[in-house]
N, CA, C and O of each residue as an XYZ file, in Angstrom:
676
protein
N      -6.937     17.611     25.551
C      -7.566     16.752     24.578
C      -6.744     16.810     23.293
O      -6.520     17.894     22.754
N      -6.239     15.521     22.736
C      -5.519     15.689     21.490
C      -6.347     15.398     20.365
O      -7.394     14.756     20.281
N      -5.448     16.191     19.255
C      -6.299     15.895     17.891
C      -7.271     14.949     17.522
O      -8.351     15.180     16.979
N      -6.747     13.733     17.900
C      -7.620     12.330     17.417
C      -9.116     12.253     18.023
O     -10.168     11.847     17.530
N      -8.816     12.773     19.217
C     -10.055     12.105     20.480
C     -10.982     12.701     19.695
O     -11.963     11.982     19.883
N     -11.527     14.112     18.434
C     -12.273     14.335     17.920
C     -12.747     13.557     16.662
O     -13.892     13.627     16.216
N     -11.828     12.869     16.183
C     -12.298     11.905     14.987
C     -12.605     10.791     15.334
O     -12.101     10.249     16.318
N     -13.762     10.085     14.355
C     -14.351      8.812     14.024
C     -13.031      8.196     13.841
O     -12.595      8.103     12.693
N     -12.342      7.764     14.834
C     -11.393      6.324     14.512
C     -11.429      5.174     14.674
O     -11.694      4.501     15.670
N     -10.946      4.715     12.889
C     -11.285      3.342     12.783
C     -10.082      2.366     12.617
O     -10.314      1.231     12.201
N      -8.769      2.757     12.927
C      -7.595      1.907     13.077
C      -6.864      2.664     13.952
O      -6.583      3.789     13.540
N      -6.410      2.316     15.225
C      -6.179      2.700     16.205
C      -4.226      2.153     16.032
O      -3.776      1.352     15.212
N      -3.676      2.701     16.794
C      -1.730      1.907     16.485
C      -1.656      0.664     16.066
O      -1.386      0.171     14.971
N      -2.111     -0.050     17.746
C      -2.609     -1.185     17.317
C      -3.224     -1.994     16.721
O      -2.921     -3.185     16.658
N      -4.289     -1.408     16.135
C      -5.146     -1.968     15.118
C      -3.759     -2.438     13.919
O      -3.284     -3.535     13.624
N      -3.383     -0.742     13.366
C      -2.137     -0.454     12.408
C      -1.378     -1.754     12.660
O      -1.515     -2.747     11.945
N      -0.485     -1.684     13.830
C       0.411     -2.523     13.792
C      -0.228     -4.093     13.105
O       0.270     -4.611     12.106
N      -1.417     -4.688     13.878
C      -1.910     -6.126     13.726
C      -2.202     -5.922     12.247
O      -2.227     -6.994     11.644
N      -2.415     -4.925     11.541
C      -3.253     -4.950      9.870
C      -1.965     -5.747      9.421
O      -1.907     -6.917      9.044
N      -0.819     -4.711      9.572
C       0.213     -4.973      9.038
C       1.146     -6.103      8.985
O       1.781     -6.426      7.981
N       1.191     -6.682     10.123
C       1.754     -7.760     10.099
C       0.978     -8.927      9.451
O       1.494     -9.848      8.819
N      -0.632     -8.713      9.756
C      -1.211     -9.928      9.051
C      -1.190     -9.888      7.357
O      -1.402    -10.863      6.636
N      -0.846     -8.356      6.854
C      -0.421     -8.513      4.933
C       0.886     -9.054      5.402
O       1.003    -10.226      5.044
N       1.811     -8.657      6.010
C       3.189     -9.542      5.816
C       3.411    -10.405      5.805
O       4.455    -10.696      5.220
N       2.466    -11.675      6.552
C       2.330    -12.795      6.348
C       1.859    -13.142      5.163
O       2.521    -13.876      4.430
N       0.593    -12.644      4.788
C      -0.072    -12.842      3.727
C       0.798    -12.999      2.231
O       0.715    -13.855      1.351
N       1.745    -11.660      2.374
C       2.728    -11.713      1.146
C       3.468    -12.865      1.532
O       3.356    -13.750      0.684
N       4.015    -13.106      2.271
C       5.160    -14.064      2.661
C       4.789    -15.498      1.884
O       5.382    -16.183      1.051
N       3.561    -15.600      2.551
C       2.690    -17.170      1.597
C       2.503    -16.794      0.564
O       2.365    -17.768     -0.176
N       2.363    -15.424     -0.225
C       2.169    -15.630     -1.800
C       3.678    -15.773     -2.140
O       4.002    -16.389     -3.155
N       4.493    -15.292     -1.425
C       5.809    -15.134     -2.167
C       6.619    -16.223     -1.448
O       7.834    -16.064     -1.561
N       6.312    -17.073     -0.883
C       7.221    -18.330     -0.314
C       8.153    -18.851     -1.259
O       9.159    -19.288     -0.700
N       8.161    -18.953     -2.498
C       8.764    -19.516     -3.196
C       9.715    -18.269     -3.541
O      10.777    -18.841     -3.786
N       9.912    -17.086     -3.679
C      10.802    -16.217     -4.004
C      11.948    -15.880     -3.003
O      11.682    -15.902     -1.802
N      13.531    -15.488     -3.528
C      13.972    -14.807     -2.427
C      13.663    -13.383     -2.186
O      13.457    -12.930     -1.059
N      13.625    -12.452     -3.648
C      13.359    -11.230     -2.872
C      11.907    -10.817     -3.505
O      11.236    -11.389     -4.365
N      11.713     -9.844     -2.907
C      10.305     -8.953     -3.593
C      10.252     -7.825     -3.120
O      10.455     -7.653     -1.918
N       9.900     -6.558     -4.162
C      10.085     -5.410     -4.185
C       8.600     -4.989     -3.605
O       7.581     -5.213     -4.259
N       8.585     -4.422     -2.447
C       7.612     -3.308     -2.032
C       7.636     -1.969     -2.745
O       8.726     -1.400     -2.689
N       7.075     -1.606     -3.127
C       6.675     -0.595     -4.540
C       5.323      0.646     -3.408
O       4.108      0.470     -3.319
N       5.773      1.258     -3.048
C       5.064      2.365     -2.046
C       4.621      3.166     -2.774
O       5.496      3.661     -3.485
N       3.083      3.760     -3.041
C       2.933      5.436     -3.765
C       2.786      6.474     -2.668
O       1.983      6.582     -1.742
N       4.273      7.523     -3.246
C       4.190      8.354     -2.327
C       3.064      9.253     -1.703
O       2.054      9.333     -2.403
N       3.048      9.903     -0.591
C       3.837      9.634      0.425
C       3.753      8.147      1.464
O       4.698      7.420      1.770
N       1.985      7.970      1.948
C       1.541      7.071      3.014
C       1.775      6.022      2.552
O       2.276      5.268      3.386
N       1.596      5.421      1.186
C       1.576      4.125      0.460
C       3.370      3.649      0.865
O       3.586      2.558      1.393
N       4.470      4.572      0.551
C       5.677      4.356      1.201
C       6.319      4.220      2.279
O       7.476      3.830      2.435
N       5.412      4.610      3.179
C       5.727      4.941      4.447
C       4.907      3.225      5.556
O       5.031      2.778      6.696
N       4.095      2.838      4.228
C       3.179      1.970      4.505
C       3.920      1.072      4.408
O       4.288      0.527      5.449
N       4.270      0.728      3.486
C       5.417     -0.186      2.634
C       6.475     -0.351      3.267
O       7.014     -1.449      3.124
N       7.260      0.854      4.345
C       8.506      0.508      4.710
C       8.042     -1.047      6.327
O       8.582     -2.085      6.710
N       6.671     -0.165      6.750
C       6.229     -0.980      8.046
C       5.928     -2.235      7.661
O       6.072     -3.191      8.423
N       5.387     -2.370      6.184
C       5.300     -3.661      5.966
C       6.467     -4.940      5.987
O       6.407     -6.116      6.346
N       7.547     -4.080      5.412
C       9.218     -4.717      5.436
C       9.406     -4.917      6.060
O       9.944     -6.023      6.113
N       9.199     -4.009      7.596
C       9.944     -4.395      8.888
C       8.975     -5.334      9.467
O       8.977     -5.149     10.684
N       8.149     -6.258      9.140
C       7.692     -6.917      9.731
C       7.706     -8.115      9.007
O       7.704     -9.175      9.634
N       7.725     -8.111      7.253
C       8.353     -9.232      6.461
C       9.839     -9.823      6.982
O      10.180    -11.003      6.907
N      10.641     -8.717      7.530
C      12.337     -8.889      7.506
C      12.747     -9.832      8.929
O      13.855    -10.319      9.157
N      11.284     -9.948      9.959
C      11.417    -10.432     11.293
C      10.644    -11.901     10.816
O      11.232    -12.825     11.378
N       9.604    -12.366     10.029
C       9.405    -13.484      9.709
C       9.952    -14.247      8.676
O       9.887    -15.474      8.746
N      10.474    -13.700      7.739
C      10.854    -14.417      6.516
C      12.632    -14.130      6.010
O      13.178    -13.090      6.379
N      13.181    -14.866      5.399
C      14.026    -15.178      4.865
C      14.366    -14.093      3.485
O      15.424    -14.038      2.858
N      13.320    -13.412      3.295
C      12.950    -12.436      1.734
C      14.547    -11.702      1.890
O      15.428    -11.584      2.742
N      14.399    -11.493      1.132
C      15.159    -10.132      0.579
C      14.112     -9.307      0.159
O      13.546     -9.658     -0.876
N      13.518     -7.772      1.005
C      12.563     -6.924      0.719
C      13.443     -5.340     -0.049
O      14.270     -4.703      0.603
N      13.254     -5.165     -0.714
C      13.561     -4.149     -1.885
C      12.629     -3.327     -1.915
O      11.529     -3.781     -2.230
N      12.727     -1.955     -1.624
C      11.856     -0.967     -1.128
C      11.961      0.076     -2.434
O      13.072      0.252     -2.935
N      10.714      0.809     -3.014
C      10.641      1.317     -4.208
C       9.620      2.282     -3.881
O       8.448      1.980     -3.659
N      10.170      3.636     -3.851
C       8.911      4.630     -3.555
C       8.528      5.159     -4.838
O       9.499      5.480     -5.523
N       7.530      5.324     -5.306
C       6.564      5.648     -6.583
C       5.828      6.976     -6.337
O       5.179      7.213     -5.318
N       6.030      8.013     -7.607
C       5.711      8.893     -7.203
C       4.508      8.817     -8.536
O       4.778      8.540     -9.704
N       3.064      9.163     -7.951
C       2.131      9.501     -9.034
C       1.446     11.002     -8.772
O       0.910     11.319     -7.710
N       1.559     11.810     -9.869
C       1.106     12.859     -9.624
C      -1.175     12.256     -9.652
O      -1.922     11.803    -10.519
N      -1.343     12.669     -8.126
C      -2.909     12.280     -8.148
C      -3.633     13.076     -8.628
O      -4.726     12.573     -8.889
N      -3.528     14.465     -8.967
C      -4.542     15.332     -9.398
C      -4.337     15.511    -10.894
O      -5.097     16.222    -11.552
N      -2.902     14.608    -11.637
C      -2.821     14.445    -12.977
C      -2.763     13.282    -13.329
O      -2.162     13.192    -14.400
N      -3.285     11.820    -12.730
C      -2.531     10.440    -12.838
C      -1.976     10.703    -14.519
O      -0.771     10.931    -14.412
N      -2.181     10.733    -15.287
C      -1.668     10.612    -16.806
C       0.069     11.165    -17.078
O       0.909     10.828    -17.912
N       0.088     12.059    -16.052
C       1.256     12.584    -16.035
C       2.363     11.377    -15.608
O       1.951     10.672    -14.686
N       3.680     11.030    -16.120
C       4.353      9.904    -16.549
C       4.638      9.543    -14.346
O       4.727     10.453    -13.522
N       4.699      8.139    -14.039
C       4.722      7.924    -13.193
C       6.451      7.593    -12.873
O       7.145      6.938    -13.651
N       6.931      8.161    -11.639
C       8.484      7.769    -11.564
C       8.043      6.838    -10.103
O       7.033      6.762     -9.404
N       9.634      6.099    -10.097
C       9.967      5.022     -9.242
C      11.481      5.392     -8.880
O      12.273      6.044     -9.560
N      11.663      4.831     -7.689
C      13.043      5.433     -6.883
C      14.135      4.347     -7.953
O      15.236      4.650     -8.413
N      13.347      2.998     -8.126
C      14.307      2.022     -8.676
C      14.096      2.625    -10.183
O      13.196      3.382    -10.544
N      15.376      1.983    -11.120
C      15.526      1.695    -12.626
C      14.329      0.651    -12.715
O      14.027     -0.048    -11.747
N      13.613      0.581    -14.029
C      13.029     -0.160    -14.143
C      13.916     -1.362    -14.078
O      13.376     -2.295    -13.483
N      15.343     -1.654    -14.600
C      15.734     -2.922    -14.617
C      15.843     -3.425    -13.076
O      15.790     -4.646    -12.929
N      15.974     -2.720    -12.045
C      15.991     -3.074    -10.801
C      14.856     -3.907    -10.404
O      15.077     -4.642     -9.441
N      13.471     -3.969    -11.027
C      12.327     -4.365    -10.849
C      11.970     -5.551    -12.056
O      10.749     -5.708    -12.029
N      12.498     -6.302    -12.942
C      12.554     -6.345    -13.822
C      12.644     -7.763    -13.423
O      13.659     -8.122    -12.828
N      11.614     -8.697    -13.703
C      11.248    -10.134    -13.840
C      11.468    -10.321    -11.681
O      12.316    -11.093    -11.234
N      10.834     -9.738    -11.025
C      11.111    -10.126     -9.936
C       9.574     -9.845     -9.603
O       8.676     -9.514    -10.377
N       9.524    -10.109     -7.991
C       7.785    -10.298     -7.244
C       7.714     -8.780     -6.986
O       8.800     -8.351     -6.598
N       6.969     -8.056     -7.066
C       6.666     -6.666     -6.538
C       5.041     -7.036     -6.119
O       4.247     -7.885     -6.525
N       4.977     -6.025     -5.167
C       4.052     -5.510     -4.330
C       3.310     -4.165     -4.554
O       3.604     -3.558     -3.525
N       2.672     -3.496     -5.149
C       2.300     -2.019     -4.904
C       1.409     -2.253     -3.583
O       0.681     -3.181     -3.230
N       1.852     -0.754     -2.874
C       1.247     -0.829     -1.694
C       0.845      0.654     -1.785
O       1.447      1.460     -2.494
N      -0.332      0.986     -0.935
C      -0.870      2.427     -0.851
C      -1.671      2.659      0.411
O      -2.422      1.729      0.705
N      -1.670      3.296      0.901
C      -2.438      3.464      2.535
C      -4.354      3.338      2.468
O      -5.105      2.844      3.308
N      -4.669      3.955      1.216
C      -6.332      4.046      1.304
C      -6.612      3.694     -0.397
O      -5.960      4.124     -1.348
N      -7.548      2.966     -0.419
C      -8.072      2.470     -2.480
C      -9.166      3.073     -2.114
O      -9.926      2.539     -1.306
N      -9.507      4.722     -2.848
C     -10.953      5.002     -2.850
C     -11.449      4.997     -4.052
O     -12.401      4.224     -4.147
N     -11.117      5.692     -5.250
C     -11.386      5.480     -6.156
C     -10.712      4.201     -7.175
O     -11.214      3.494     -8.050
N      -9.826      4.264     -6.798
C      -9.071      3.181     -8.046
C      -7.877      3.837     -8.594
O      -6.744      3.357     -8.604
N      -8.224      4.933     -9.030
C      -7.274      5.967    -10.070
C      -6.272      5.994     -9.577
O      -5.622      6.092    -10.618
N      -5.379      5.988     -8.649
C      -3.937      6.016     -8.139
C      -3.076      4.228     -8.453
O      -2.094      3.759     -9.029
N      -4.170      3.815     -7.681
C      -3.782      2.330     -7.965
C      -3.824      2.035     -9.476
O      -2.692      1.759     -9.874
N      -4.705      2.004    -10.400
C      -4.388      1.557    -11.478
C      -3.898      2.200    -12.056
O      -4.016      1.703    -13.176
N      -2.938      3.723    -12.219
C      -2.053      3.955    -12.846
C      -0.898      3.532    -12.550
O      -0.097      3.358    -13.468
N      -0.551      3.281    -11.301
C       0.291      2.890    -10.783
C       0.644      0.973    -10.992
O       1.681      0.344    -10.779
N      -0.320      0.647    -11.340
C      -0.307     -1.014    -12.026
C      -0.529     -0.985    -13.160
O      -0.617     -2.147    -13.557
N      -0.789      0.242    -14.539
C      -0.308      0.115    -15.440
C       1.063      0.572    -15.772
O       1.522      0.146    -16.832
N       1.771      1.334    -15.082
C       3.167      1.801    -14.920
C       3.837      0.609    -15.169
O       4.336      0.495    -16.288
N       4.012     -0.695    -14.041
C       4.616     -1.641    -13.659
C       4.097     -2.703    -14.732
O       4.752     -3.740    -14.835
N       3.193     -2.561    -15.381
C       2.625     -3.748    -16.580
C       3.645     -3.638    -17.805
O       3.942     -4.564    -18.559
N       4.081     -2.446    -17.855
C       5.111     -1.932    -18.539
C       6.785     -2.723    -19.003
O       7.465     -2.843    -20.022
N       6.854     -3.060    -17.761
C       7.947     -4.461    -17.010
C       7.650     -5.785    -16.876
O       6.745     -6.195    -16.149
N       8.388     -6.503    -17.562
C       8.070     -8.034    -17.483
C       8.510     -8.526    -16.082
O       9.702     -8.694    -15.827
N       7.424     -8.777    -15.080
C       7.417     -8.911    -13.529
C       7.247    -10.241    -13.378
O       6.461    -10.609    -14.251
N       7.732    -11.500    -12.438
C       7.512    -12.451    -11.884
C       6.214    -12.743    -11.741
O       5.636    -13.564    -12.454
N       5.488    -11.873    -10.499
C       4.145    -11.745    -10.147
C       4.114    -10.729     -9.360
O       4.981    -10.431     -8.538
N       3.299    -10.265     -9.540
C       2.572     -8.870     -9.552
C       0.835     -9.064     -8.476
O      -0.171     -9.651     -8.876
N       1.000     -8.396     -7.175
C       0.185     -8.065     -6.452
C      -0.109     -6.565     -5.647
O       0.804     -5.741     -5.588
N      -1.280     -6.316     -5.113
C      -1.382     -4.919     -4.846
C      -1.812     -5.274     -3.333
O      -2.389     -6.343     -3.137
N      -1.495     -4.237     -2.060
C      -1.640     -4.013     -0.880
C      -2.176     -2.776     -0.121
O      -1.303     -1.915     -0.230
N      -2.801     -2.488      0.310
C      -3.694     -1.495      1.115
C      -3.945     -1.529      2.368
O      -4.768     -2.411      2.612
N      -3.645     -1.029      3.173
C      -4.302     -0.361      4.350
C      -6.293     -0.314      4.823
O      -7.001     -0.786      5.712
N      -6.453      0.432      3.767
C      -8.098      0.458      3.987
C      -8.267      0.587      2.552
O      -7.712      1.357      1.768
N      -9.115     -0.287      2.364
C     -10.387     -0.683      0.716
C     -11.607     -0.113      0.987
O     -12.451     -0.494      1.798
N     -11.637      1.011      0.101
C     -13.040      1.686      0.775
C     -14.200      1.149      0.190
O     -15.217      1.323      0.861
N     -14.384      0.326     -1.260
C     -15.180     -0.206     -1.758
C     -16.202      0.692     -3.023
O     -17.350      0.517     -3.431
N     -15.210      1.608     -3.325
C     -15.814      2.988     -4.233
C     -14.890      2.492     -5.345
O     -13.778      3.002     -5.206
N     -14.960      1.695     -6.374
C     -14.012      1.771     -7.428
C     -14.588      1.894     -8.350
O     -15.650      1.345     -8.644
N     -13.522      3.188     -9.401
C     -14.270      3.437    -10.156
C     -13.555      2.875    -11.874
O     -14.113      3.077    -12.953
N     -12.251      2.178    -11.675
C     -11.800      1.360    -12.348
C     -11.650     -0.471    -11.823
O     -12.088     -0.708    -10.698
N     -11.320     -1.136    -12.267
C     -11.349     -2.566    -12.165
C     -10.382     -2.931    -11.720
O      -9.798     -3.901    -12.203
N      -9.816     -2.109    -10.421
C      -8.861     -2.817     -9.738
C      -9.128     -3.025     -8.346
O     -10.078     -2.470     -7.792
N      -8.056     -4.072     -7.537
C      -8.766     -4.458     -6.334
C      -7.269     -4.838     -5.477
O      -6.290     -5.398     -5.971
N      -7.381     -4.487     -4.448
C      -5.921     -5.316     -3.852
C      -6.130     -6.497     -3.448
O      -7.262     -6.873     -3.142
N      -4.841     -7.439     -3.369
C      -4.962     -8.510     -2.887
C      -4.804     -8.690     -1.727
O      -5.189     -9.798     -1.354
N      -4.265     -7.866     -0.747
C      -4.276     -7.750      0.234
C      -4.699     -6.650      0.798
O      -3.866     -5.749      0.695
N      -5.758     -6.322      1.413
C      -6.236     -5.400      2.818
C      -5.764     -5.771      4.083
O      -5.309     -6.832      4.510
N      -6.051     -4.209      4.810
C      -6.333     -4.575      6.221
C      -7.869     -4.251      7.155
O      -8.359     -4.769      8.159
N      -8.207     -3.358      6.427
C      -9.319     -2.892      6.389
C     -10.708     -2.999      4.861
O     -10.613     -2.269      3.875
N     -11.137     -3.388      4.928
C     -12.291     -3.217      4.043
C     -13.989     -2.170      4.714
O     -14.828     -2.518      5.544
N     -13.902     -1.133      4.050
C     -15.170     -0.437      4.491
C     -15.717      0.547      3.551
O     -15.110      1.400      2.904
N     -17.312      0.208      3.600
C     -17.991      0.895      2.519
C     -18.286      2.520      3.724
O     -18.693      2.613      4.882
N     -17.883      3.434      2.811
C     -18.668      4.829      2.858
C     -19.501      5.527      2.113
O     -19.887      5.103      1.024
N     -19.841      6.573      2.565
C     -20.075      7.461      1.409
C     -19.139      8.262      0.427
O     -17.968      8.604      0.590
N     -19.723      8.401     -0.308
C     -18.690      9.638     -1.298
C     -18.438     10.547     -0.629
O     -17.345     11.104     -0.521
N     -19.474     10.810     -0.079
C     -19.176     12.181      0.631
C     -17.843     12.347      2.217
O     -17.181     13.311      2.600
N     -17.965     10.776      2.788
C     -17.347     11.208      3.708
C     -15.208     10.585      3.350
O     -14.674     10.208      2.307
N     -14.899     10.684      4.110
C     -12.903     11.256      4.367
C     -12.706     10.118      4.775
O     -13.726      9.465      4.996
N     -11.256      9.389      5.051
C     -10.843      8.287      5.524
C      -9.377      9.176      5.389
O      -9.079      9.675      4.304
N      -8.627      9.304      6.406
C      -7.482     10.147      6.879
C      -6.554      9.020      7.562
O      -6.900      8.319      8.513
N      -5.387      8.979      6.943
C      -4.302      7.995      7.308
C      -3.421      8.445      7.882
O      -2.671      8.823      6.982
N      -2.803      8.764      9.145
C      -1.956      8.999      9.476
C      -0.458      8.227     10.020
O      -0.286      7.994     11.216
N       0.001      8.070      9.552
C       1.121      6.823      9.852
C       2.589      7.435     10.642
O       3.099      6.893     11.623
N       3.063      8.559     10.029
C       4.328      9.199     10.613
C       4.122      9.571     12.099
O       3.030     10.083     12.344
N       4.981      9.406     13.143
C       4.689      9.909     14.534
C       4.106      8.879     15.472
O       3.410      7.949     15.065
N       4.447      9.095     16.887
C       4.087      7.977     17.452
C       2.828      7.053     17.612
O       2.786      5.919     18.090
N       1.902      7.749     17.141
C       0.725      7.447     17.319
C      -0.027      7.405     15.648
O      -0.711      8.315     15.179
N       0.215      6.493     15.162
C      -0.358      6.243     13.705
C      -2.284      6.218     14.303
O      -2.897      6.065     15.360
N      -2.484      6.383     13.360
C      -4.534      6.053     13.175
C      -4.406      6.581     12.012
O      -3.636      7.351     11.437
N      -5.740      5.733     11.702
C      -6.899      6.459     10.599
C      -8.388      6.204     11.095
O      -8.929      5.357     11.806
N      -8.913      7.642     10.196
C     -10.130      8.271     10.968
C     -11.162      8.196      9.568
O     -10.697      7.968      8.452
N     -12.417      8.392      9.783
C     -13.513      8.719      9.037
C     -13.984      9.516      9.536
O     -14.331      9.633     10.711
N     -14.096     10.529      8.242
C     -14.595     12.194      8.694
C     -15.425     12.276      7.509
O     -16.071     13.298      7.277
């Protein structure tokens, strides 16, 4: 019996794979008019999220996808946020922040006041699972999942390795 078969899972590979390709489309129609746009990942899952999203933008579209891993310290968001790119690398073009789970808000909106910082083209946010707990005024524009929990319970993303899921525990 492997690890998973004990968790509440609610995105199965496949699930993963279909979420993903349907934001890649999704960006593709917001960004039809652009050639490139920067996927903006918060480390670790949000990047790792971000790269699967590319490889599935890079098989439908024409983009030029520009990959940007973001590091936010979560147990200090205030603490200064870094990016793999120069800010000028990002600088009047389409970016994406992407992150694997929005439970509270607090990762995401430091991470979209970071980038407010930069005079951006247009500016959208991407997620995996929207848990529906926000405790600031931000929201992605793209999901793959939307689901209300409790506070109390876990939403566990696993993406690295052959067998991606996420679980509710």
């Amino acid at each position: 019996m492997n690890n998973t078969t004990m968790k509440n899972i609610i995105l199965t590979k496949q699930a993963i794979e279909y979420k993903t390709r349907r934001i890649a489309y999704q960006i593709y129609e917001t960004f039809v008019d652009e050639t490139e746009v920067v996927l903006a990942g918060i480390a670790s899952n949000g990047y790792t999220f971000s790269k699967m999203i590319a490889a599935e933008l890079e098989k439908i579209s024409d983009l030029t996808i520009t990959l940007c891993e973001v590091t936010i310290n979560k147990e200090h968001p205030l603490q200064p946020v870094t990016t793999s790119l120069t800010p000028q690398e990002y600088t009047n073009k389409a970016l994406v922040l992407v992150d694997d789970v929005l439970n509270s808000g607090t990762t995401l909106i430091y991470g979209v006041k970071h980038f407010l910082e930069v005079p951006l083209k247009k500016f959208k946010t991407a997620v995996l699972v929207d848990r529906n707990h926000k405790q600031y005024p931000v929201k992605a524009d793209f999901k793959g999942l939307s689901l209300s929990t409790s506070m109390l319970e876990h939403i566990e993303v696993v993406l690295d390795g052959n067998e991606p899921y996420a679980s509710l525990n």
